[in-house]
Each structure stands twice: as structure tokens, then as C-alpha cells.
Backbone as CSV, one residue per row, in Angstrom:
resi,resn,N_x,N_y,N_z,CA_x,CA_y,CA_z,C_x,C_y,C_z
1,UNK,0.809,-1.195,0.000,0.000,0.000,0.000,0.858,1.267,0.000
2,UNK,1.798,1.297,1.131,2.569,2.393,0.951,3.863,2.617,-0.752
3,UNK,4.350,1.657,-1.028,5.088,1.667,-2.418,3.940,2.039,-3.184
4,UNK,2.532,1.421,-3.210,1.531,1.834,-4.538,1.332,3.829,-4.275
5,UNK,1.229,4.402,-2.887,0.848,5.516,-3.083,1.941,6.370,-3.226
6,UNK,3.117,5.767,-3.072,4.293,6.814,-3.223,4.627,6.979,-4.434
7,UNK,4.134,5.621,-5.391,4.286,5.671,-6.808,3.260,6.346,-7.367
8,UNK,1.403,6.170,-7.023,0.971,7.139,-7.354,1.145,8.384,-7.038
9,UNK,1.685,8.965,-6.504,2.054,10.322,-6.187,3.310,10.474,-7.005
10,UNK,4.183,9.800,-7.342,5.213,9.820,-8.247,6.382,10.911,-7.368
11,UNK,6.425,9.855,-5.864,7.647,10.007,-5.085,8.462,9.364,-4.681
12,UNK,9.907,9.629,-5.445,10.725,8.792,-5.008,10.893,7.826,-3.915
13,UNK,11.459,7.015,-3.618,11.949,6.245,-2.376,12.771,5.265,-3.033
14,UNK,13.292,4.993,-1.637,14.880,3.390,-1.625,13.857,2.669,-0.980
15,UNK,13.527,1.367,-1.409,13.172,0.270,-0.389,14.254,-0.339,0.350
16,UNK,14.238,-0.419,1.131,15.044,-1.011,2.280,14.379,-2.687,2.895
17,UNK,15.709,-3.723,2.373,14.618,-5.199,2.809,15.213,-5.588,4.382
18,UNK,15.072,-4.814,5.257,15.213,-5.028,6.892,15.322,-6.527,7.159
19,UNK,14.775,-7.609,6.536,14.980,-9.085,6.945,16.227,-9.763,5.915
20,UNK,16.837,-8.734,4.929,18.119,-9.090,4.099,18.995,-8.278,4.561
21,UNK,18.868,-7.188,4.783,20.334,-6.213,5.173,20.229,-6.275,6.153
22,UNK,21.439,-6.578,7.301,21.483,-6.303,8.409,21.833,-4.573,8.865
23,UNK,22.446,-3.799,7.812,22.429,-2.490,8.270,21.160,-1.495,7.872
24,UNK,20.516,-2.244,7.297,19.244,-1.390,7.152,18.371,-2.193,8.644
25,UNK,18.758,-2.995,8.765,18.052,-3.666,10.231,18.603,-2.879,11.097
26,UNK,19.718,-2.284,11.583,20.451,-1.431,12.328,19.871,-0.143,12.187
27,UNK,19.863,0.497,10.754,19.595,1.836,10.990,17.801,1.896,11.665
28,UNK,16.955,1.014,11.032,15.633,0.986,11.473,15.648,1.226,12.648
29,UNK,16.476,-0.103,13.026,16.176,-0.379,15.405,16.642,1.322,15.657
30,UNK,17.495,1.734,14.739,18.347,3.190,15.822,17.366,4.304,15.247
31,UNK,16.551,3.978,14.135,15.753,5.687,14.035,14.241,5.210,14.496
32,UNK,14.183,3.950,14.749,12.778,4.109,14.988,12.468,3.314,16.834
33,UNK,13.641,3.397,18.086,13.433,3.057,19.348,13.601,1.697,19.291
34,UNK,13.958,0.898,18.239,13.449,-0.432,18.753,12.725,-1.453,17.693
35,UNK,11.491,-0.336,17.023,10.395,-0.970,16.373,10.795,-1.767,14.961
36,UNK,10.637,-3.287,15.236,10.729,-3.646,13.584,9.637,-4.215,12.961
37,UNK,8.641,-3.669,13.185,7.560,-3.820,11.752,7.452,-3.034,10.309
38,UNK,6.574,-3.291,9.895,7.060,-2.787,8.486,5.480,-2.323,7.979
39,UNK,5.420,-1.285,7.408,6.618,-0.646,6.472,7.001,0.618,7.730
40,UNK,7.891,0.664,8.191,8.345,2.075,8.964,9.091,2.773,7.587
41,UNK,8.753,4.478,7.992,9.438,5.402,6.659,10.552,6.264,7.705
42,UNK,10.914,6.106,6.809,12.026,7.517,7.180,11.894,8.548,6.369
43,UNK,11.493,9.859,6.355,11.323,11.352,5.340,12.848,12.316,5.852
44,UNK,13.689,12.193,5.195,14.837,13.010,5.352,14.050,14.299,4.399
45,UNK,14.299,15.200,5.366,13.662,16.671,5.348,15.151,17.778,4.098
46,UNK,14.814,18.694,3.510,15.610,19.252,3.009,16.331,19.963,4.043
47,UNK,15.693,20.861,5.100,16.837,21.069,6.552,17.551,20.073,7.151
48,UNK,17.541,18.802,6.415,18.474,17.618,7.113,17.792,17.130,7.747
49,UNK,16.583,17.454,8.957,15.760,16.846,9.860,15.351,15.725,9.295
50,UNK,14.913,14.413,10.255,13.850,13.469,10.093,12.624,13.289,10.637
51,UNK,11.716,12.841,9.550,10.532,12.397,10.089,10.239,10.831,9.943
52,UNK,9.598,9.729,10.834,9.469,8.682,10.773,8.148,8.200,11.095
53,UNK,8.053,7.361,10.264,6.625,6.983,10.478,6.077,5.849,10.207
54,UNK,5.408,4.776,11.627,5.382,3.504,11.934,4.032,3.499,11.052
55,UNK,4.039,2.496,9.986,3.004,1.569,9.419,2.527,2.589,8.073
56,UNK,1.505,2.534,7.407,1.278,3.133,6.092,0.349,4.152,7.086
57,UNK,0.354,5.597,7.504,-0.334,6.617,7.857,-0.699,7.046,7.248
58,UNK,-1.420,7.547,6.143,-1.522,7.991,4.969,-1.354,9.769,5.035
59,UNK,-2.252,10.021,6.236,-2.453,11.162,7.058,-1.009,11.852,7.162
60,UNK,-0.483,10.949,7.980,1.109,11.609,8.246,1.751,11.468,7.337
61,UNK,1.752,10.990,6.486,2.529,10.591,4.985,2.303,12.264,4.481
62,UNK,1.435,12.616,4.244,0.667,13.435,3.611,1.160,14.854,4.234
63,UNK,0.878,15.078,5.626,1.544,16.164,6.423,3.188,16.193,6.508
64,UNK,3.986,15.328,6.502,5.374,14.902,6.360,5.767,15.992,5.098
65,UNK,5.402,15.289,3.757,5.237,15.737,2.560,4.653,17.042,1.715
66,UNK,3.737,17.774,2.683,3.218,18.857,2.290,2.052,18.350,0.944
67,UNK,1.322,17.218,0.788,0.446,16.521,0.091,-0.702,17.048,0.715
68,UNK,-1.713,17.928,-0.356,-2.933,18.214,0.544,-4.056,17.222,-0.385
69,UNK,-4.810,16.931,-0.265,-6.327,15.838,-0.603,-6.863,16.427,-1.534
């Protein structure tokens, strides 16, 4: 769900396979407390900041992104 709307929106992303890379398993546990379910996002901000966000939110996807409805 989340790859189909990032593609309909026609926004980039890296998939990251957390159960094949062990350093994408690393960076997950360290930006997201702990949590390894999926899909967690990471939004690297143009001020460098991050935003992260546990499961497909569509809502927060949307506010992250500046995407209005």
C-alpha cells in the first residue's frame, strides 16, 4: 500500500529489505526506538531533519510531505 501511493504520487523512495540487510536492520532499530515492523518510513527533510513513520499513515505521509487531498 505504501510503495503503490508513493508511486501514485510519483515520489521517489529506496526500499530497504530489513529481513536481508542487516544495516538497514540497524539503521531501522536506531531511528525508529526499537520498532521492527514494516513498512516504517524515514522522510529526510531538506533542513536535514527526520521524520518517521510507523506503518502506512496515509495522514502523516501526507503532512510529512506537504500533500494536501
Amino acid at each position: 500500500m505504501l510503495k503503490d501511493y508513493f508511486n501514485e504520487k510519483n515520489i521517489q523512495y529506496t526500499e530497504k529489505l530489513v529481513d536481508q540487510d542487516d544495516l538497514a536492520r540497524e539503521e531501522m532499530m536506531r531511528d525508529s526506538g526499537g520498532f521492527l515492523g514494516v513498512p516504517f518510513t524515514t522522510i529526510s527533510k531538506d533542513d536535514g531533519s527526520k521524520a518517521t513513520i510507523i506503518g502506512f499513515d496515509k495522514n502523516r505521509v501526507n503532512e510529512v510531505l506537504g500533500i494536501s487531498q
